[in-house]
PAZAPA-4460 file (N, C-alpha, C; in steps of 0.05 Angstrom, whole numbers, plus 32768, in hexadecimal, padded with zeros to 4 digits):
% residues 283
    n_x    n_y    n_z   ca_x   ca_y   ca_z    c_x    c_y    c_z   seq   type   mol
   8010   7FE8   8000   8000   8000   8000   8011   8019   8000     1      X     A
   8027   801B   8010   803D   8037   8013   8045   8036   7FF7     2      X     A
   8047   8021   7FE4   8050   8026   7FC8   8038   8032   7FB6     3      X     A
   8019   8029   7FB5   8007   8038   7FB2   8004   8050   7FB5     4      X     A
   800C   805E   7FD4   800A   8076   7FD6   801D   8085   7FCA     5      X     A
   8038   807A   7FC5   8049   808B   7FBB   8044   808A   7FA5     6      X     A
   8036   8080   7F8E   8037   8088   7F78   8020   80A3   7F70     7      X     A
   7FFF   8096   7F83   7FF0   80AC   7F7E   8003   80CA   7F8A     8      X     A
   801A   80BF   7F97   801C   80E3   7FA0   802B   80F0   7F89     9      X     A
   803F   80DC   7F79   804C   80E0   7F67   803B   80F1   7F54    10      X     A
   8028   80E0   7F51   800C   80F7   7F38   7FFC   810A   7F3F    11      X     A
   7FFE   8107   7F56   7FE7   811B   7F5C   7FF6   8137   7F6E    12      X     A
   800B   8126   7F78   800C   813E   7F8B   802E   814D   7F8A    13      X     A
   803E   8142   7F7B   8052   8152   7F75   8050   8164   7F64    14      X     A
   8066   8181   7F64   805B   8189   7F53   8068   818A   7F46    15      X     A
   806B   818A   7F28   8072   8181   7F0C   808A   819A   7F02    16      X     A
   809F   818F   7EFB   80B8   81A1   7EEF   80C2   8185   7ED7    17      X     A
   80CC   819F   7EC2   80D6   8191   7EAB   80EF   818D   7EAE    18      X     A
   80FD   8174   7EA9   8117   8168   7EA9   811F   8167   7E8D    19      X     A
   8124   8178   7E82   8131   8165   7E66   8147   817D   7E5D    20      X     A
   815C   8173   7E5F   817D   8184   7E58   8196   8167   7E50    21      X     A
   81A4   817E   7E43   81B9   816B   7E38   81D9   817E   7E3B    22      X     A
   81D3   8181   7E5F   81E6   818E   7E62   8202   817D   7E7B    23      X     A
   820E   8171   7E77   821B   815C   7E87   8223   8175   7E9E    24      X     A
   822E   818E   7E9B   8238   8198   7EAD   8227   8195   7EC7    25      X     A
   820B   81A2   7EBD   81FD   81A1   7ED5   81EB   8187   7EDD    26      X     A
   81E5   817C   7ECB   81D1   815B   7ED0   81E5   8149   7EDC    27      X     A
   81FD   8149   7ED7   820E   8130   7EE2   8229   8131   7EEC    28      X     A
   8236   812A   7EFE   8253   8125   7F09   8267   810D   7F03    29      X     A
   8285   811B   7EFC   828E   8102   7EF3   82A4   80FE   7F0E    30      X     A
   829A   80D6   7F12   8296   80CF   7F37   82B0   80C8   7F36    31      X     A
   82C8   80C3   7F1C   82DC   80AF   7F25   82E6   80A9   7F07    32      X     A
   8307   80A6   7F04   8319   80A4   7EED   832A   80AE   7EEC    33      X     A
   832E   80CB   7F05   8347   80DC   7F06   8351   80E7   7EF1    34      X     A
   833D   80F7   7EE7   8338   8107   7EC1   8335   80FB   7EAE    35      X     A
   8333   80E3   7EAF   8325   80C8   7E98   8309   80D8   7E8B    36      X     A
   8300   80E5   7EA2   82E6   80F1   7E98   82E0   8105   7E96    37      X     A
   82DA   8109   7E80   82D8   8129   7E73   82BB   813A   7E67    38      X     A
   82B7   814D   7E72   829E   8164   7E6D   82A6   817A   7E59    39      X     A
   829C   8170   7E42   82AD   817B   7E2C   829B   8193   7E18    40      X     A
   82A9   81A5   7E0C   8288   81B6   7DFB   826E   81BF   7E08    41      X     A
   8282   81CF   7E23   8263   81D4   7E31   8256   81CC   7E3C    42      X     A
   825D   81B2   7E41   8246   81A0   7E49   8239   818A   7E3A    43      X     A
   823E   8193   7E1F   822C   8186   7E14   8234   8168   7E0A    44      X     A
   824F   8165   7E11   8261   8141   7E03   826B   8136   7E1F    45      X     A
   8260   8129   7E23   8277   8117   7E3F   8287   8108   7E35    46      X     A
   829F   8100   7E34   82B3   80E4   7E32   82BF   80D4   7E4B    47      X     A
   82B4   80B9   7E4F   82C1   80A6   7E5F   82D8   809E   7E4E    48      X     A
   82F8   80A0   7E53   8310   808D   7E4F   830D   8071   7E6D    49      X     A
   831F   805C   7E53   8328   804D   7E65   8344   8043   7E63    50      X     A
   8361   8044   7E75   8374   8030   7E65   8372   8025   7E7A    51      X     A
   8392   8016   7E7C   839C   8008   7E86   839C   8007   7EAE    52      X     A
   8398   8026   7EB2   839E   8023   7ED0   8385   8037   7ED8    53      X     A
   8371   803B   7EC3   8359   8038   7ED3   833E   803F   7EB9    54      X     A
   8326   803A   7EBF   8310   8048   7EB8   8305   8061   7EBE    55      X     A
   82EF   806A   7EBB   82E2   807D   7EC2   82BE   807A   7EC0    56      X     A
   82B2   8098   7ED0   8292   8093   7ED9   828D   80B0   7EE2    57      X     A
   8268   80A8   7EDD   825E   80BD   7EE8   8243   80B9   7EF3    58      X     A
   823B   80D0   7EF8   821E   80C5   7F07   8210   80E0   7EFF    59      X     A
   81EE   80DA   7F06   81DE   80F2   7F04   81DA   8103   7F11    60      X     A
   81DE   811F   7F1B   81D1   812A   7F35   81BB   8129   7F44    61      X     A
   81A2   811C   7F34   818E   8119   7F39   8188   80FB   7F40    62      X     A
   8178   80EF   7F55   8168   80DE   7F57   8150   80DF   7F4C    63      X     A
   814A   80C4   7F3F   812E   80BA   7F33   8124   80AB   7F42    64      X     A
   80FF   80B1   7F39   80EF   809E   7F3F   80E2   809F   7F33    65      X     A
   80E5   808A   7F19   80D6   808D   7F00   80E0   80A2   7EE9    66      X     A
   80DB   8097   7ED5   80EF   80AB   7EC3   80E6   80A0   7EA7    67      X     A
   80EB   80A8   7E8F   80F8   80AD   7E6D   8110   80B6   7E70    68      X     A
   812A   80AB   7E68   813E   80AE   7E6C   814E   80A2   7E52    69      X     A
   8152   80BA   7E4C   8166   80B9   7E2F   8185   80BB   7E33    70      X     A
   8191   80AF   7E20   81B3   80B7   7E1C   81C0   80B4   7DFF    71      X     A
   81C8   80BF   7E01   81D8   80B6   7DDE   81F6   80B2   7DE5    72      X     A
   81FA   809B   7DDA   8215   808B   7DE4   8224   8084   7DC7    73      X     A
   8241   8084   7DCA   8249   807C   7DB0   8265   806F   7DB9    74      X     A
   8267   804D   7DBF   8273   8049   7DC5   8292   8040   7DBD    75      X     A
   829E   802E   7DD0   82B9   802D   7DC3   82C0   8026   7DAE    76      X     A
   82CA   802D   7D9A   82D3   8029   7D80   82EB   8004   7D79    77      X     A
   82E8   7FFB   7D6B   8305   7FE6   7D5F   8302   7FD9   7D6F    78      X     A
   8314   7FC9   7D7B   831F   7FB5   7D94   8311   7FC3   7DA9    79      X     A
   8300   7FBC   7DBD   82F7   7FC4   7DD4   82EF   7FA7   7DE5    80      X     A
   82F5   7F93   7DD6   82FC   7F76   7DED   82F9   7F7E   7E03    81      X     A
   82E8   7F6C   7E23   82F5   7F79   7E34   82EB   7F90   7E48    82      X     A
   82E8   7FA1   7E34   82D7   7FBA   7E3D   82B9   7FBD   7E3E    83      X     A
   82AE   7FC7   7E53   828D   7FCD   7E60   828A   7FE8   7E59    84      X     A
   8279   7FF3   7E54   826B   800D   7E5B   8252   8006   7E5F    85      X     A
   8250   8010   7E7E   822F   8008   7E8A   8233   802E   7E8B    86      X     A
   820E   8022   7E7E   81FD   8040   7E8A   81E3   8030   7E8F    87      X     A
   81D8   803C   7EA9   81BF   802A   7EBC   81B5   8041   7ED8    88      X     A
   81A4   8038   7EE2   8195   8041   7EF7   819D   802E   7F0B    89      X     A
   81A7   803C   7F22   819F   8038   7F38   819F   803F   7F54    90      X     A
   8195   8039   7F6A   8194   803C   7F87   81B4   8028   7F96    91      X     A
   81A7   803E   7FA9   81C1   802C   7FBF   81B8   8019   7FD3    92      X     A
   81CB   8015   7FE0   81B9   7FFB   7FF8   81C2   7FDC   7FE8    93      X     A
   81C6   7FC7   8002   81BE   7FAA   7FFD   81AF   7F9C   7FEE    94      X     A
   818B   7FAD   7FEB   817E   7FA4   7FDB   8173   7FB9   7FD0    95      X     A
   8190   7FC2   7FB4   8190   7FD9   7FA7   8176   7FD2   7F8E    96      X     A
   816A   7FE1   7F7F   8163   7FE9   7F6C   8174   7FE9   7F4C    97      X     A
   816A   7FE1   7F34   8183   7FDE   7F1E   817C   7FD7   7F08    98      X     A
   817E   7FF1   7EED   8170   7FE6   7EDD   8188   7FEF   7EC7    99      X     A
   8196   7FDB   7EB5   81B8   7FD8   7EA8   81AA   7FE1   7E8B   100      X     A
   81B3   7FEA   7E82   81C4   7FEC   7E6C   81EC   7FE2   7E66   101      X     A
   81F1   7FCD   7E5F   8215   7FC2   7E5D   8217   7FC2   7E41   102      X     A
   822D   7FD2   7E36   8234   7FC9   7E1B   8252   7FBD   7E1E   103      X     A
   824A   7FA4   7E14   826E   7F8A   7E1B   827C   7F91   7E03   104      X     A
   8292   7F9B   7DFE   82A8   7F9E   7DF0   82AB   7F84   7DD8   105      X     A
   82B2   7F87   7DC8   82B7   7F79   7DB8   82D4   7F76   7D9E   106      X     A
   82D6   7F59   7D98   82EF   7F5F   7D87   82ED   7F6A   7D70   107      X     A
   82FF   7F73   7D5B   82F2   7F86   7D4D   82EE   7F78   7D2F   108      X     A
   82D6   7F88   7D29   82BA   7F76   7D19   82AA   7F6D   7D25   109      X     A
   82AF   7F6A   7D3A   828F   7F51   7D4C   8285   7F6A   7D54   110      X     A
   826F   7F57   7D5C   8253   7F6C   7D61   8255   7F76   7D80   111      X     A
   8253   7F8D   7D90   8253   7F88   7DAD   8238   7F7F   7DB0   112      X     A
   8232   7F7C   7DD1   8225   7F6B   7DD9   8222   7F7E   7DF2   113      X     A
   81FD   7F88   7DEE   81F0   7F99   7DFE   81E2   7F84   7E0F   114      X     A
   81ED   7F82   7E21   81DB   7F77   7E39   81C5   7F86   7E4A   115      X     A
   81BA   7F7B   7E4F   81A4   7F8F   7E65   8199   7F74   7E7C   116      X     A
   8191   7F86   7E93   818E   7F7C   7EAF   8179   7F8E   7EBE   117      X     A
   816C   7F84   7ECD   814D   7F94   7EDE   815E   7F81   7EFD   118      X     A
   8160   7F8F   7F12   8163   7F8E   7F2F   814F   7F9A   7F3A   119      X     A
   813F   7F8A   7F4C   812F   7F8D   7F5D   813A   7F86   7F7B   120      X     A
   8137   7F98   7F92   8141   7F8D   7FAF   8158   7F83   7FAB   121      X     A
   8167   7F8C   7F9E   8187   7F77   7FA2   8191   7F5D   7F8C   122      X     A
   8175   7F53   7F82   817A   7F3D   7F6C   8171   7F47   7F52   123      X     A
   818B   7F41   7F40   8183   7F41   7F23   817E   7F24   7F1B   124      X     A
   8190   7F1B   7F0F   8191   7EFB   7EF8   817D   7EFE   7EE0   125      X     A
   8172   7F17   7ED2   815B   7F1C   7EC8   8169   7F26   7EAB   126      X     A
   8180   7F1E   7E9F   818F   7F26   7E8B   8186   7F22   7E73   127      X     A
   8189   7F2C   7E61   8186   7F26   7E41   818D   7F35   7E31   128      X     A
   81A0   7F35   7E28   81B6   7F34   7E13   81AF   7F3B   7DF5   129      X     A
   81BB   7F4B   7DEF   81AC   7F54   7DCC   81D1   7F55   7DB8   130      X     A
   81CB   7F53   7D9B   81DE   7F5F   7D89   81D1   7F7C   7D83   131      X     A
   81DB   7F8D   7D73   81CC   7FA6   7D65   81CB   7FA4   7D4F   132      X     A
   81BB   7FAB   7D41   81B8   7FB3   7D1F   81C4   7FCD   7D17   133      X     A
   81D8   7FD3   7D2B   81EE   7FE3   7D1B   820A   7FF3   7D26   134      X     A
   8214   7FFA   7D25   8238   7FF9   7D2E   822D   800E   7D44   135      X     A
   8230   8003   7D5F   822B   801D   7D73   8247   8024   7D76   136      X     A
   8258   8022   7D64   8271   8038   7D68   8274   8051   7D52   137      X     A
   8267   8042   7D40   8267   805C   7D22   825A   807D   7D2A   138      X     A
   824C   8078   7D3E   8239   8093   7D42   822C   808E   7D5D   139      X     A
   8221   80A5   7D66   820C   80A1   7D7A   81F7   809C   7D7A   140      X     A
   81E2   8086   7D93   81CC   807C   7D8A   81BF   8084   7DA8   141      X     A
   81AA   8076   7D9F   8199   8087   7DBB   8193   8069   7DC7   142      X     A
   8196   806B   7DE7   819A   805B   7DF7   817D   805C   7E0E   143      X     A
   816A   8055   7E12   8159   8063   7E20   8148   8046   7E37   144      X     A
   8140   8054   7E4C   8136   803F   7E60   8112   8052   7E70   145      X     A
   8101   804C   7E66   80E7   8052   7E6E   80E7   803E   7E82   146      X     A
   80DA   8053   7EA4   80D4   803C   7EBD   80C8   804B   7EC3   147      X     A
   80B1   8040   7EC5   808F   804D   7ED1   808F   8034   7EE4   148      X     A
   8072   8035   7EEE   806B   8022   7F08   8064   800A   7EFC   149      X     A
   8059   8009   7EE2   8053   7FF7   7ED4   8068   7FDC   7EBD   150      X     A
   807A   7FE8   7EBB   808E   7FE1   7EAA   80A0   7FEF   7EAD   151      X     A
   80BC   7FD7   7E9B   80D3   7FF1   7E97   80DE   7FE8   7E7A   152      X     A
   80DA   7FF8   7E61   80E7   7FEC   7E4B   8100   8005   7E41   153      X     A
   810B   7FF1   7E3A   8124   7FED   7E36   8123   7FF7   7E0C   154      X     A
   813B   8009   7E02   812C   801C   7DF3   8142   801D   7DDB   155      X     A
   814B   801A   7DC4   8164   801D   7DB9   8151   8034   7D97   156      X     A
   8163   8045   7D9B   815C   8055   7D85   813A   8057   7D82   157      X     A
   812E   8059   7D97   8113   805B   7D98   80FE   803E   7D9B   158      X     A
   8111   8025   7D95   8101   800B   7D92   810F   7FFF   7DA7   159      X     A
   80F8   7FF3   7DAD   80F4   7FE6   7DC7   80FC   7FCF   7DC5   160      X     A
   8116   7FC8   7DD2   8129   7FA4   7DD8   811B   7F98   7DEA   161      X     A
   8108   7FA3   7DFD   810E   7F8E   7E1D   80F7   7FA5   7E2D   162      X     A
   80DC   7F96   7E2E   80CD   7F9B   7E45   80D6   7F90   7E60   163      X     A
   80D4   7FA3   7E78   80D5   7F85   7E8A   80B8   7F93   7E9D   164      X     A
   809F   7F89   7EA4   8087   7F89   7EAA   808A   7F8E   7ED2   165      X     A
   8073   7F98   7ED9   806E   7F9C   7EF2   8060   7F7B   7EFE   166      X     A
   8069   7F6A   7F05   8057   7F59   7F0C   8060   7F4E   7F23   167      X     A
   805B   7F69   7F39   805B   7F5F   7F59   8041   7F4C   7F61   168      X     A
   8029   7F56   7F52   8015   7F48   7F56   801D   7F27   7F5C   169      X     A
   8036   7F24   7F47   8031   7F04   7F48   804F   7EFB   7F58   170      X     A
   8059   7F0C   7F66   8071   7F07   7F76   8081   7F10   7F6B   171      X     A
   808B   7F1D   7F55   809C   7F24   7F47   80A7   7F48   7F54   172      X     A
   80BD   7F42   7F64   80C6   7F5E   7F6A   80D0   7F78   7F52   173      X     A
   80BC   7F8E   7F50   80C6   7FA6   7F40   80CF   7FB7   7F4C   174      X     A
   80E7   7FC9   7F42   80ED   7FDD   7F45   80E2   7FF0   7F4B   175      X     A
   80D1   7FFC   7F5A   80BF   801B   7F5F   80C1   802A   7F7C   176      X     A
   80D0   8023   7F90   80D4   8033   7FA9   80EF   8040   7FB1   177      X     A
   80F9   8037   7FA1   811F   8044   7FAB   8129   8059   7F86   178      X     A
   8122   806A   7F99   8137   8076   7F7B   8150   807B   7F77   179      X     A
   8154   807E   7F55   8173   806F   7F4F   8177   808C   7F43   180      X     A
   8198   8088   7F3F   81A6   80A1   7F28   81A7   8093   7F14   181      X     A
   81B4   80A6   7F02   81BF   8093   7EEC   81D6   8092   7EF1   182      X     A
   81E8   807B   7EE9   8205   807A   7EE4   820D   806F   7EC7   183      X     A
   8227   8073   7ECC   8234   806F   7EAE   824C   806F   7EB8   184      X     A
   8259   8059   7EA9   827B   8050   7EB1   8289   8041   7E96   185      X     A
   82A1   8043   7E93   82B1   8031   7E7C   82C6   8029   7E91   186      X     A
   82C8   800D   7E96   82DC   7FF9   7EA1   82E2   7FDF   7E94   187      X     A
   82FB   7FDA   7E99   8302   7FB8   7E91   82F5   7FA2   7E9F   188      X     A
   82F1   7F92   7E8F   82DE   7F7D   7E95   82EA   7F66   7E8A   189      X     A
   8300   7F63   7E89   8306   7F4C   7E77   830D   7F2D   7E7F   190      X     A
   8307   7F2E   7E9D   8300   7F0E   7EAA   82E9   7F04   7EA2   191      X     A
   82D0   7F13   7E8D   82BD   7F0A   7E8D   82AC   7F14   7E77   192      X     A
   82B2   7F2E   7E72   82A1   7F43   7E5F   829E   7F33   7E3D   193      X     A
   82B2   7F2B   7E38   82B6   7F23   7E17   82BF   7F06   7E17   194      X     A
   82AA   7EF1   7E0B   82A9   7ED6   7DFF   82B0   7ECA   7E22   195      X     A
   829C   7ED1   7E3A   82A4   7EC7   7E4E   82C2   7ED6   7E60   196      X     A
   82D5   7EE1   7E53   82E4   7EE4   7E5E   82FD   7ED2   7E4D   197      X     A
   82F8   7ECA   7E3C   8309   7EBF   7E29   8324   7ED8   7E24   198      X     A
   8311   7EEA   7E17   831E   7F04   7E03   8333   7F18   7E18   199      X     A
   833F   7F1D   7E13   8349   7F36   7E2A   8346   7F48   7E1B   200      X     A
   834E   7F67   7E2F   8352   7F74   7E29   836E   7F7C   7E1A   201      X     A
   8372   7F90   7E01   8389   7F97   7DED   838E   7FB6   7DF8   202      X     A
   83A1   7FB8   7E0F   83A5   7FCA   7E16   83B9   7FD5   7E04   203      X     A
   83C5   7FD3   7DF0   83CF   7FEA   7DDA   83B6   7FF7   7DCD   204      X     A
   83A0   7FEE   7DD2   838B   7FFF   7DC0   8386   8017   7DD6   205      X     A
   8388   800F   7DF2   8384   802B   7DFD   8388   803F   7DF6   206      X     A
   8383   805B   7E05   8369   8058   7E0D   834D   8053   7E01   207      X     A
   8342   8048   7E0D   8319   8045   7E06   8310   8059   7E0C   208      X     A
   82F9   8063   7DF7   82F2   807E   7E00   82CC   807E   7DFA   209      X     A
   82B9   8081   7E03   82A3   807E   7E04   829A   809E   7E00   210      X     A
   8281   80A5   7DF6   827E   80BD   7DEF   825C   80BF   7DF2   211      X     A
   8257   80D9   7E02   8237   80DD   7E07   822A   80FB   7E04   212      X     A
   820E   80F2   7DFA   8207   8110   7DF6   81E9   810E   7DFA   213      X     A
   81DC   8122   7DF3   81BF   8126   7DF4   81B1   8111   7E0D   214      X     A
   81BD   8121   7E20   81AE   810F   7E39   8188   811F   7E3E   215      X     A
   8175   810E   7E40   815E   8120   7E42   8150   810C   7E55   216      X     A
   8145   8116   7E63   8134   8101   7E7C   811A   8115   7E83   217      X     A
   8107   8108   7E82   80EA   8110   7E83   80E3   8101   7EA0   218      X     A
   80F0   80FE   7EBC   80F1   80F8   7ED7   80DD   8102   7EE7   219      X     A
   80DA   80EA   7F03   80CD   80F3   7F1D   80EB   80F8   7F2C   220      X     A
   80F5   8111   7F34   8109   8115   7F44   8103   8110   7F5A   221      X     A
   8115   80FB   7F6A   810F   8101   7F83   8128   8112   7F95   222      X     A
   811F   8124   7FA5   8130   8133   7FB9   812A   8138   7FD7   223      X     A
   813C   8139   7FE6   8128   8139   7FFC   8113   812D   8008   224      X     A
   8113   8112   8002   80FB   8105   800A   80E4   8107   7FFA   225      X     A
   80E1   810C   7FE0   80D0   8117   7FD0   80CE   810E   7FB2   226      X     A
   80BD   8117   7FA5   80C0   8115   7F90   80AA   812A   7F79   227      X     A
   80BB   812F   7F62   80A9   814B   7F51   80B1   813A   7F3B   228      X     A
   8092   8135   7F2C   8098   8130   7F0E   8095   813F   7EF4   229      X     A
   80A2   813E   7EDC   80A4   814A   7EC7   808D   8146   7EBA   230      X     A
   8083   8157   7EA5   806C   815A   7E9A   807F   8149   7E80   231      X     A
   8072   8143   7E69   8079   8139   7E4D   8082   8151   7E3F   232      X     A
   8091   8152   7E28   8092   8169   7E12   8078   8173   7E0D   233      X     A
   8073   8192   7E0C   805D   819A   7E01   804E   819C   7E1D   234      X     A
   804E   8192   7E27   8037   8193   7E49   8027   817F   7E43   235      X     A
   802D   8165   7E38   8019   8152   7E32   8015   813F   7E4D   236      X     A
   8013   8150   7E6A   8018   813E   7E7A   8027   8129   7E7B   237      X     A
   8031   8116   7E9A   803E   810A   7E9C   8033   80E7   7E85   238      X     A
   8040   80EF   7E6D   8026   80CF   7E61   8038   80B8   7E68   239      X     A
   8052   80BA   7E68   8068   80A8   7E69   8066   8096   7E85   240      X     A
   8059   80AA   7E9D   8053   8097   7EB4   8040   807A   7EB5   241      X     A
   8031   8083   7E9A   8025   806D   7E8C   8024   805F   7E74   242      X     A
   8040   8067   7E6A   8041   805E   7E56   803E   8044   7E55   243      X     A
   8033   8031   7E37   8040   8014   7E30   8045   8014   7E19   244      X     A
   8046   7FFB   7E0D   804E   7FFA   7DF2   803E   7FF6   7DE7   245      X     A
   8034   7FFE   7DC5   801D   7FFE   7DB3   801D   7FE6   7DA8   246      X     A
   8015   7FDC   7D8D   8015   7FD2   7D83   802F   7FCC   7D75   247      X     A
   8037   7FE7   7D68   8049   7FEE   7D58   8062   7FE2   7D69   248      X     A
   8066   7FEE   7D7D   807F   7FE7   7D89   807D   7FC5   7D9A   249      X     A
   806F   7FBC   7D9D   8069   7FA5   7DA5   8079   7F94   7D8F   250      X     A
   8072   7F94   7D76   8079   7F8B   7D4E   8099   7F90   7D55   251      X     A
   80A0   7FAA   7D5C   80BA   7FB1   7D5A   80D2   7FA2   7D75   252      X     A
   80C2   7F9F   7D83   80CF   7F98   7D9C   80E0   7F71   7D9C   253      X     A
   80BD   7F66   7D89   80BE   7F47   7D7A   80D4   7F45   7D6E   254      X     A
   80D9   7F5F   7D59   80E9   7F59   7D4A   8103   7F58   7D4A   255      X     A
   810D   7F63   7D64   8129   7F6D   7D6D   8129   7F56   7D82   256      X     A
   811E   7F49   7D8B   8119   7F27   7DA0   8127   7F1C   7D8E   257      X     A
   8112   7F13   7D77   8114   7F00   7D61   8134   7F05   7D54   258      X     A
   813D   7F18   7D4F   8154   7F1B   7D43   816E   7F22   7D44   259      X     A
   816C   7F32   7D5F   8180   7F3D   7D6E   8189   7F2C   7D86   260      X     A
   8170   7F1C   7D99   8175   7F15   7DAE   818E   7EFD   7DB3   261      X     A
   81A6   7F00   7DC4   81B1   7EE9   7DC3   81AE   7EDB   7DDE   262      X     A
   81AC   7EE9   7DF3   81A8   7EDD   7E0D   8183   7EEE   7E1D   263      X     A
   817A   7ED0   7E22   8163   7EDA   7E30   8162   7EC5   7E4C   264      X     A
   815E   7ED0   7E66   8159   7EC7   7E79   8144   7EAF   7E83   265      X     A
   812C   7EB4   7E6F   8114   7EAC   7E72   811B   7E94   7E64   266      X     A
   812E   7E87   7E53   812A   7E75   7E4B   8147   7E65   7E47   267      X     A
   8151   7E68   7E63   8169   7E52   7E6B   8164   7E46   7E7F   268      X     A
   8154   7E32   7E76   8148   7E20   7E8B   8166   7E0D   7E96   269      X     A
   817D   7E0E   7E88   8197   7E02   7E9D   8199   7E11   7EBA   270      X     A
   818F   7E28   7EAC   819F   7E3B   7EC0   8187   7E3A   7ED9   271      X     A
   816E   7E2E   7ED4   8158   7E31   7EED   8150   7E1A   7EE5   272      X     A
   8164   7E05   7EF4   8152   7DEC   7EF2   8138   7DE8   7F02   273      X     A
   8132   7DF8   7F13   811D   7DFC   7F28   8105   7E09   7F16   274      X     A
   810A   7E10   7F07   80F8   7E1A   7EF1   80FE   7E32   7EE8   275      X     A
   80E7   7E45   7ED5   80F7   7E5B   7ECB   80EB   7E6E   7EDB   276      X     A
   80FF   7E8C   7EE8   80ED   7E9E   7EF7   80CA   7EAA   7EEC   277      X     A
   80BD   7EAC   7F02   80A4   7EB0   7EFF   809B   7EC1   7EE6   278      X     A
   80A9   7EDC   7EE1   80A4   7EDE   7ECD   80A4   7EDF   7EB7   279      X     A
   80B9   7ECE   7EB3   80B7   7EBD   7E94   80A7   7EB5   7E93   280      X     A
   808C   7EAC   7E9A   8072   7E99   7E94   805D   7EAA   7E98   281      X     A
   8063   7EC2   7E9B   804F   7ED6   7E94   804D   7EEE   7E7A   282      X     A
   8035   7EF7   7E7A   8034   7F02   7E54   803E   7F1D   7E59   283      X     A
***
């Protein structure tokens, strides 16, 4: 019921400010890299480096609770074996909150390998794994995570990879009481990141350099114990707090499963011989 109430207060009783800038100076802090990370053009280009004796990161100034949350990311270029760039949501605490965006490095010509993950109370294991339909190093693409009370999908150049559904009803823990920042980091990963941990990292290619822009978030801020939500572009009210998916994107979402997907959770029955989590067997 205290999760009930906080959402009617979210609609009814905060009062509403617009979030949407693409200015790193003031939306975000860079947490760690020892000048790896750079606020470049005003504000308007961030770059994570990574070599040999360290990575880099940043975080949002703001806490969310509930959000449309855009990024345009353009990642490491050639040989990037090895190498992570996570950008994701989340809270702190034991039984933190966590919703991933990972792009796994790859050797060069192979495809990287966008992972994504939903943490509820402390547990994820909720992974599934995509290729892309096109070089996320050639240019920047838009990276985006919608989390209302209802759902949270998961968003690449406007089409939708990966619903993951509200279904506490049926025991299934969601995300909706702890709010998260955003973060974003480039580190080595190479005990695990690429073909298992096969691949290492090619530290003569250092440094790795990751590149971001047009950050825009249509958020419930929370501050203070509180929370104020953003109206839509135009004043079309908050629609996103309810958003789902149409028809159209439903078609589009099939089609990036069907063709893109290489790892899905819901259907590694090795991995849950006990059976598959609950909601894999729901629509």
């Amino acid at each position: 019921m205290a999760s009930t109430t906080l959402f009617l207060t979210l609609l009814f009783s905060a009062s509403l400010i617009a979030i949407s800038s693409a200015n790193f100076n003031q939306d975000f802090q860079i947490t760690w890299g020892d000048g790896r990370a750079k606020i470049l053009n005003n504000g308007e280009l961030l770059t994570l480096s990574l070599d040999k004796a360290s990575g880099s990161g940043f975080q949002s100034q703001n806490e969310y609770l509930f959000g449309k949350i855009d990024m345009q990311l353009k990642l490491v270029a050639g040989n990037s074996a090895g190498t992570v760039t996570a950008y994701y949501l989340s809270s702190k605490g034991s039984t933190w909150d966590e919703i991933d965006f990972e792009f796994l490095g790859n050797l060069s010509g192979d495809p990287y390998t966008l992972h994504t993950n939903v943490f509820s109370q402390g547990k994820g294991n909720r992974e599934q794994q995509f290729h892309l339909w096109f070089d996320p190093t050639a240019d920047f693409h838009t990276y985006s995570i919608l989390w209302n009370p209802n759902r949270i999908i998961f968003s690449v150049d406007g089409t939708p990879i990966r619903e993951f559904k509200n279904w506490e009803s049926n025991g299934v823990p969601f995300p909706k009481d702890q709010p998260m920042r955003i973060y974003s980091s480039l580190w080595n990963a190479d005990d695990w990141a690429t073909r298992g941990g096969l691949v290492k990292t090619d530290w003569t290619k250092a440094p790795f350099t990751a590149s971001y822009k047009n950050f825009k978030a249509e958020a419930c801020v929370w501050s203070g114990g509180k929370s104020s939500c953003s109206p839509s572009p135009a004043g079309s009210s908050n629609s996103w707090l309810s958003q789902e998916m149409d028809s159209a994107s439903q078609e589009r979402l099939k089609w990036v499963q069907k063709n893109y997907m290489i790892y899905n959770y819901c259907t590694d029955t090795k991995r849950f011989p006990q059976g598959l989590p609950t909601e894999c067997n729901l629509p």
